[in-house]
N, C-alpha and C positions, 0 to 999 in steps of 0.2 A: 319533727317535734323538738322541741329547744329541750337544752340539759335543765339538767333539776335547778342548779345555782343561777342561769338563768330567767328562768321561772321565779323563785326567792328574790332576787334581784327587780327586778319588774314590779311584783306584788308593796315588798318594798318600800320601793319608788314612789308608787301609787300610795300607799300612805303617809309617803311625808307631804306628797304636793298638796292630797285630802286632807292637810295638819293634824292629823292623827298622831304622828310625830309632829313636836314641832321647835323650831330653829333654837339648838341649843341642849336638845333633847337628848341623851344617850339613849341607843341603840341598844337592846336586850344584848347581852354579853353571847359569844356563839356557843359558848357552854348550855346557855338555856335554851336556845334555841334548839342543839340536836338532840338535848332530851324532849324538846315539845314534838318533836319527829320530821323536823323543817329539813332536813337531810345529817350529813354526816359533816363532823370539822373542817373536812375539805369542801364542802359543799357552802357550807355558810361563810368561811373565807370566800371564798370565788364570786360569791356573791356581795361581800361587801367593799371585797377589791373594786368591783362592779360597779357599785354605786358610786364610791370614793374618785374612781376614774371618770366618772360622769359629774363630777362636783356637787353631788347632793351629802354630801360625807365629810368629814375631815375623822384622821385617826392617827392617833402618837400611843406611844406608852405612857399609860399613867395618867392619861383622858378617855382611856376608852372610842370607840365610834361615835362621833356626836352631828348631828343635823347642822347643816350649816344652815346661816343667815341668808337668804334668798335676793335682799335686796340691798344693795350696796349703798356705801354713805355716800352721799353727795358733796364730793368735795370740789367748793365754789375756787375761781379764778379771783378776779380783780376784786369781789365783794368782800372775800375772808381778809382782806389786808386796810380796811378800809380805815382811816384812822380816828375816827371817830370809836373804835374798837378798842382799841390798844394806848390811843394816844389820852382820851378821856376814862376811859373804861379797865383800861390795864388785864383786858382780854386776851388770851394765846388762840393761837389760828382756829388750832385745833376744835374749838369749842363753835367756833360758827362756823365749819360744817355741822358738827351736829344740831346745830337748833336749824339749820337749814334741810337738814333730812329729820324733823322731827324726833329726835332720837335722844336718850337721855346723857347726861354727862356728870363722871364724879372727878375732882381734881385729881385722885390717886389713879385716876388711868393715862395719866405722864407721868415717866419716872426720868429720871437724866441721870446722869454724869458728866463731869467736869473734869479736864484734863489739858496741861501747857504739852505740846505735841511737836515735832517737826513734820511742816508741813507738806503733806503728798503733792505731788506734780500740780495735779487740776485745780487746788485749795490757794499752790504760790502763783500759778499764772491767772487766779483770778485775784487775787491780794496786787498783783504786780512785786510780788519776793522772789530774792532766789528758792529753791527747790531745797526744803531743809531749813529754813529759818523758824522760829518758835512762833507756833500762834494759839489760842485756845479754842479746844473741841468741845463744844456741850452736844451731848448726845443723847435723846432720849426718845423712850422706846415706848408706842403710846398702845392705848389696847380700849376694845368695847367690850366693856364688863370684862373674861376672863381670857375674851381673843385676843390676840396680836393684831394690829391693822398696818403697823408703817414703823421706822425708824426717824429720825429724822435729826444730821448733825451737821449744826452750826460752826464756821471758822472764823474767828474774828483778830485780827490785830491785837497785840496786847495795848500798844496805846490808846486802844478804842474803848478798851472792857475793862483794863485793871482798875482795881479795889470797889468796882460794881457789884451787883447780885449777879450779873451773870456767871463770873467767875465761882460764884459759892455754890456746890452740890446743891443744896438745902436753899438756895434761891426759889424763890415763886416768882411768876409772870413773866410775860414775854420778852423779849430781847427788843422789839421796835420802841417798845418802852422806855425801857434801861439806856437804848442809846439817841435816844429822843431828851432823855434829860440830862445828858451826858454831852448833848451839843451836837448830835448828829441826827439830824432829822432825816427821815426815810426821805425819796421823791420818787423814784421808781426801781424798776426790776426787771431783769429776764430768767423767763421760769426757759427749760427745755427738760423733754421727756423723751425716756430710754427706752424699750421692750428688750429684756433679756433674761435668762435660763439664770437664778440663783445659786447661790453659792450654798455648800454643805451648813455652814453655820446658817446661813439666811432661814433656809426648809426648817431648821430646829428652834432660830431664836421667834420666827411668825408661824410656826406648827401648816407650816405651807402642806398640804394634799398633796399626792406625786404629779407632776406633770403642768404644776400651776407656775404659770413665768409672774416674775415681779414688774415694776415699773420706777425706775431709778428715774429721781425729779434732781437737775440740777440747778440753784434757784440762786443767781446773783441782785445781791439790793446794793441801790444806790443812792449819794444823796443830789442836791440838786446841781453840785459844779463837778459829779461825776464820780466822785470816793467809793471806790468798793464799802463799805462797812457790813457785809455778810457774804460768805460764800458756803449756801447748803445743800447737803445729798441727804434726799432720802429714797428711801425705799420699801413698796409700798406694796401689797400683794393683791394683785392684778385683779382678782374678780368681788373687792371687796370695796371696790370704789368707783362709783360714775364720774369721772372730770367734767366739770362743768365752767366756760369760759360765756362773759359777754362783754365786748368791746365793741368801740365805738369803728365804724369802715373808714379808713384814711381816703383820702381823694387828695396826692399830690400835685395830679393838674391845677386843680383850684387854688390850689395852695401857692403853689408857685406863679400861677397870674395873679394873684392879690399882691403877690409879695412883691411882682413886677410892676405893678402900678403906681 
């Protein structure tokens, strides 16, 4: 016979997938629950530890146990950068994932900061700087309704960005923007992606579940005679987001008999 809390546990379950709960939902506090007779305080902990640890849960201080989001945003590859977005539209990435997962979007779910920084190892050997040279950080920390979903900071040159909006806290829209009329037009990019165990801050500033690893994106842009003009890290929590890539298949052979011809 399974323990009480997994029993509780189970049952549950079974009501959130039934949407009985549903995504977003607080959980009856365990308070009310042990007086409905659901077991005792250790009972109903064990049980939502239980859930929590199976990803149907998220719980901090001060949110209470809340139902997670079942189905992750859909965040696009080559189509979110497209520049008919940004370059006509003065669109942030951020915004087509979500009209691409159906999902709604308020501007106040980016927030940034702005900051002249010296910069970390990875930021100068993709700049091409010494290690410590000044560049500027916009950092902002974006969220679906009240959740966390990613961080994501920008390093740019100061010759690239000064007396722009990017440099202004209190700036709006993108960055491909700002330096698309600033005389540096995007052309391409290499994204590369991480799997690794979070830091203490990370679990507190994305109210991460125990046991949920993040996804650190390192995304260098370029323009077409080869300029760094961004170097970004974000970070991203792992089960709140499907990647989604579609590219065209390279065929070098052919390539290089054309080119021989």
């Amino acid at each position: 016979m399974a323990p009480k809390w997994r029993e509780l546990a189970d049952r549950l379950a079974e009501q959130i997938r039934s949407g009985e709960y549903a995504p977003g939902q607080q959980l009856p506090e365990i308070r009310k629950l042990v007086e409905a007779g659901e077991g005792s305080k250790s009972t109903v902990h064990q049980a939502y530890k239980a859930l929590e640890a199976e990803g149907l849960v998220t719980s901090s201080r001060g949110h209470g146990t809340v139902v997670r989001a079942q189905t992750p945003l859909k965040r696009l590859g080559i189509e979110r950068y497209d520049k008919a977005k940004w370059r006509d539209g003065d669109e942030v990435a951020f915004i087509a994932d979500r009209v691409a997962s159906g999902r709604a979007y308020r501007r106040g779910e980016q927030t940034q900061t702005v900051s002249r920084v010296a910069a970390p190892a990875a930021v100068a050997a993709a700049h091409g700087l010494p290690e410590g040279a000044e560049v500027y950080a916009r950092a902002r920390l974006v969220k679906e309704g009240e959740q966390p979903t990613h961080t994501l900071t920008s390093y740019y040159r100061p010759e690239h960005v000064e007396g722009t909006r990017i440099v202004d806290p209190a700036g709006r829209g993108g960055g491909f923007r700002v330096l698309y009329d600033n005389g540096y037009e995007i052309d391409h990019m290499r994204e590369e992606l991480f799997a690794r165990v979070p830091t203490s801050d990370e679990v507190k500033l994305l109210r991460l579940p125990a046991g949920e690893p993040v996804v650190e994106l390192h995304r260098t842009t370029y323009t077409a005679d080869g300029t760094v003009v961004e170097f970004a890290i974000g970070v991203h929590a792992a089960s709140r987001f499907a990647w989604s890539y579609d590219f065209r298949v390279p065929d070098s052979a052919r390539r290089d008999e054309e080119a021989g011809k």
